[in-house]
C-alpha positions as a Markdown table, in Angstrom:
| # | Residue | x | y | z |
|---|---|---|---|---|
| 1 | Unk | -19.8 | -32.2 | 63.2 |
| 2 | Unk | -19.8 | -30.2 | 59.9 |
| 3 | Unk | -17.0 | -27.3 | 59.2 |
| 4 | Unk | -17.0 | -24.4 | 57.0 |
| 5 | Unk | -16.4 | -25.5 | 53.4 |
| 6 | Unk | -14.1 | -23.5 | 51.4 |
| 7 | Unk | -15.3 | -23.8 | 47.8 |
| 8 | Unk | -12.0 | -23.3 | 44.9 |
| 9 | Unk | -12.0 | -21.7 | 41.5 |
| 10 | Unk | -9.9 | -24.9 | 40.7 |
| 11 | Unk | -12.4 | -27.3 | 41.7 |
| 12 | Unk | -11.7 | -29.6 | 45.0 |
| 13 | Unk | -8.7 | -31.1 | 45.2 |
| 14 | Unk | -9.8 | -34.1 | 46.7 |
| 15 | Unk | -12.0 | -35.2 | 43.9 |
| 16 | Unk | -10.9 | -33.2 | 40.9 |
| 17 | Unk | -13.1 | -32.8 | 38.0 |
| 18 | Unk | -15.6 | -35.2 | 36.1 |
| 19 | Unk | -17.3 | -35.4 | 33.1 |
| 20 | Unk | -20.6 | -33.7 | 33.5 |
| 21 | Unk | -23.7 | -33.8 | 30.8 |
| 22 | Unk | -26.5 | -31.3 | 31.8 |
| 23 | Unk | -25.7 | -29.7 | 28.2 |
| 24 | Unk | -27.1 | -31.7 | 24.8 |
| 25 | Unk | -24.3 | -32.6 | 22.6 |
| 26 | Unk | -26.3 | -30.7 | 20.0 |
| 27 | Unk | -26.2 | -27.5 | 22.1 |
| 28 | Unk | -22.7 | -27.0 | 21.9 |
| 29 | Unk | -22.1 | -24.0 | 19.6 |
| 30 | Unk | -18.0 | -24.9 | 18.9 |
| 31 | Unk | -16.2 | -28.4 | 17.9 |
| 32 | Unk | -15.6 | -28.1 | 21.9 |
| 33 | Unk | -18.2 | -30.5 | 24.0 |
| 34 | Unk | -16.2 | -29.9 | 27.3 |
| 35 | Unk | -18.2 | -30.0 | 30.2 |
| 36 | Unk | -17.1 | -30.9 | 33.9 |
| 37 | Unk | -18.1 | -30.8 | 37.3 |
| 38 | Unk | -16.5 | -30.6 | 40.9 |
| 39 | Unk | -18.3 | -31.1 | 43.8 |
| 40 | Unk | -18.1 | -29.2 | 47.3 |
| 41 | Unk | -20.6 | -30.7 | 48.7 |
| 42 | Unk | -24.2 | -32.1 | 48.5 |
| 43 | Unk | -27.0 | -32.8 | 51.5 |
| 44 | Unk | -27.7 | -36.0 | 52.9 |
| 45 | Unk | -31.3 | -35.7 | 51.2 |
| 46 | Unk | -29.6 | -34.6 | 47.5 |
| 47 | Unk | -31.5 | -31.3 | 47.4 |
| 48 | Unk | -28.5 | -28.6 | 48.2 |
| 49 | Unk | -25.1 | -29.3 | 46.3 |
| 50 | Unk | -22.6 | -26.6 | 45.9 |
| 51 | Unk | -19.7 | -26.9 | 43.5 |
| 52 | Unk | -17.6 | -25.8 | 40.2 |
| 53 | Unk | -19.1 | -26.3 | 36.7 |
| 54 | Unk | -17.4 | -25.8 | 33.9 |
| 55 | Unk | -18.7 | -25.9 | 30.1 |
| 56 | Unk | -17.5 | -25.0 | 26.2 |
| 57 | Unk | -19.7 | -22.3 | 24.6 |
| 58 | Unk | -23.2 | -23.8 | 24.0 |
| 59 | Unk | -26.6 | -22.4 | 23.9 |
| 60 | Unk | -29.5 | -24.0 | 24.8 |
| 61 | Unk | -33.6 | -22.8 | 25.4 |
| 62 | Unk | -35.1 | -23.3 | 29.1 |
| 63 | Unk | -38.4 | -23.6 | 29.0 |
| 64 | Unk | -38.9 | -23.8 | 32.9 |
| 65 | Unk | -35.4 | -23.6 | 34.6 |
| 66 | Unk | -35.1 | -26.8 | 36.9 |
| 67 | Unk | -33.5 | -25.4 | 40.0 |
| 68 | Unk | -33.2 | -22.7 | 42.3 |
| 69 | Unk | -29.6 | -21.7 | 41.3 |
| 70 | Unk | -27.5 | -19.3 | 43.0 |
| 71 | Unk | -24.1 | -18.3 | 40.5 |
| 72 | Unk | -20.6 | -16.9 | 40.5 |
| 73 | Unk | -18.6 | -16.3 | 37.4 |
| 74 | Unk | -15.4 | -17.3 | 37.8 |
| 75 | Unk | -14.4 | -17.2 | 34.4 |
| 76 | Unk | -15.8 | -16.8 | 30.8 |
| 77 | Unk | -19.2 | -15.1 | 29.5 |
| 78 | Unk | -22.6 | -16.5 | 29.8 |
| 79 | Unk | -26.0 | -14.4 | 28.4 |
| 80 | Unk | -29.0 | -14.8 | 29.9 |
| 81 | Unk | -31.9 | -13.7 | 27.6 |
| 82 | Unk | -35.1 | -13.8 | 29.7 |
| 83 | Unk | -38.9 | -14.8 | 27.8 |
| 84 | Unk | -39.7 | -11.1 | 26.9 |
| 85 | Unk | -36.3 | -10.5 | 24.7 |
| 86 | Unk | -34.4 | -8.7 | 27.2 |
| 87 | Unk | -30.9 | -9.9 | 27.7 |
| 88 | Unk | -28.0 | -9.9 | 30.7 |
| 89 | Unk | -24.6 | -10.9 | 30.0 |
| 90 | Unk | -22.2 | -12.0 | 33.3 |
| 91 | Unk | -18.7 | -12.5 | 33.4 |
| 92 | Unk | -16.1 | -12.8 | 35.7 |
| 93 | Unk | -17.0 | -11.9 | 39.5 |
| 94 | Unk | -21.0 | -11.6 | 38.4 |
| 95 | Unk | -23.2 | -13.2 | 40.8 |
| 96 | Unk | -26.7 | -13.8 | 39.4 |
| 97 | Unk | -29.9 | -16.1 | 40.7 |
| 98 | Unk | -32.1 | -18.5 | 38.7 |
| 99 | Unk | -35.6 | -19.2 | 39.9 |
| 100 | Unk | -37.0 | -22.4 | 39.5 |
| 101 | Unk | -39.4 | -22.5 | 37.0 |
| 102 | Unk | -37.9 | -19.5 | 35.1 |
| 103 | Unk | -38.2 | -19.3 | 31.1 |
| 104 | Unk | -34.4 | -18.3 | 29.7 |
| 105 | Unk | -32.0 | -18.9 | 26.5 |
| 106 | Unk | -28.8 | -19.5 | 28.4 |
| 107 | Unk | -25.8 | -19.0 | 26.0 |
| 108 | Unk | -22.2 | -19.2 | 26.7 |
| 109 | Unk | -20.0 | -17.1 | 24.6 |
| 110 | Unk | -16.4 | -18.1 | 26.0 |
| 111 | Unk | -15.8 | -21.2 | 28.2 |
| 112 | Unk | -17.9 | -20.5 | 31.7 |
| 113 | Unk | -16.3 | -21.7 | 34.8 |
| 114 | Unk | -18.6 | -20.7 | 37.7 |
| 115 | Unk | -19.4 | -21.6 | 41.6 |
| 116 | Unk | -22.9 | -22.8 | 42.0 |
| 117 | Unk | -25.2 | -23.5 | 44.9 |
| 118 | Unk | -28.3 | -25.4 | 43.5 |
| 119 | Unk | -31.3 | -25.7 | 45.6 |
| 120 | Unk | -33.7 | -28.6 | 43.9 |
């Protein structure tokens, strides 16, 4: 029987935070190469997870975005600049969506710590 899961800025306490590398070492934009994951929870057939991700400023060009991706800002600044030059910037308490398939520059300006819910 499954419960509610409360998701925590601080990641889950159970399993902490790992190393994560969705981000190119070469699209880090700062001597800082952080970037970490904590998992919530993911479903039996690997195509829902929901977490915290957490990454140094970087900036990398999306040619098709890979996931539905549903986002909270915890912390930090992240810019979203969209195919046809125009740009969003979110920050703490923003929630935004990424369609799959979506063309985007994604460029974090100050360390981005944010709740996610991918659907792949």
């Amino acid at each position: 029987m499954s419960t509610p899961i409360r998701l925590l800025p601080d990641g889950n306490p159970e399993t902490g935070f790992v190393p994560s590398s969705l981000v190119a070492e070469s699209d880090f934009t700062t001597e800082d190469k952080t970037e970490t994951i904590s998992s919530f929870f993911e479903s039996q057939d690997g195509k829902i997870s929901t977490g915290v991700w957490e990454c140094a400023p970087c900036r990398e060009i999306i040619e098709a975005y890979p996931v539905d991706e549903m986002m909270t800002v915890i912390a930090g600044s992240v810019t979203l600049t969209a195919s046809d030059g125009s740009a969003q910037t979110f920050g703490a308490g923003d929630t935004f969506f990424i369609p799959k398939g979506t063309p985007c520059t994604w460029e974090i300006t100050q360390t981005l710590r944010k709740f996610y819910m991918i659907a792949a």
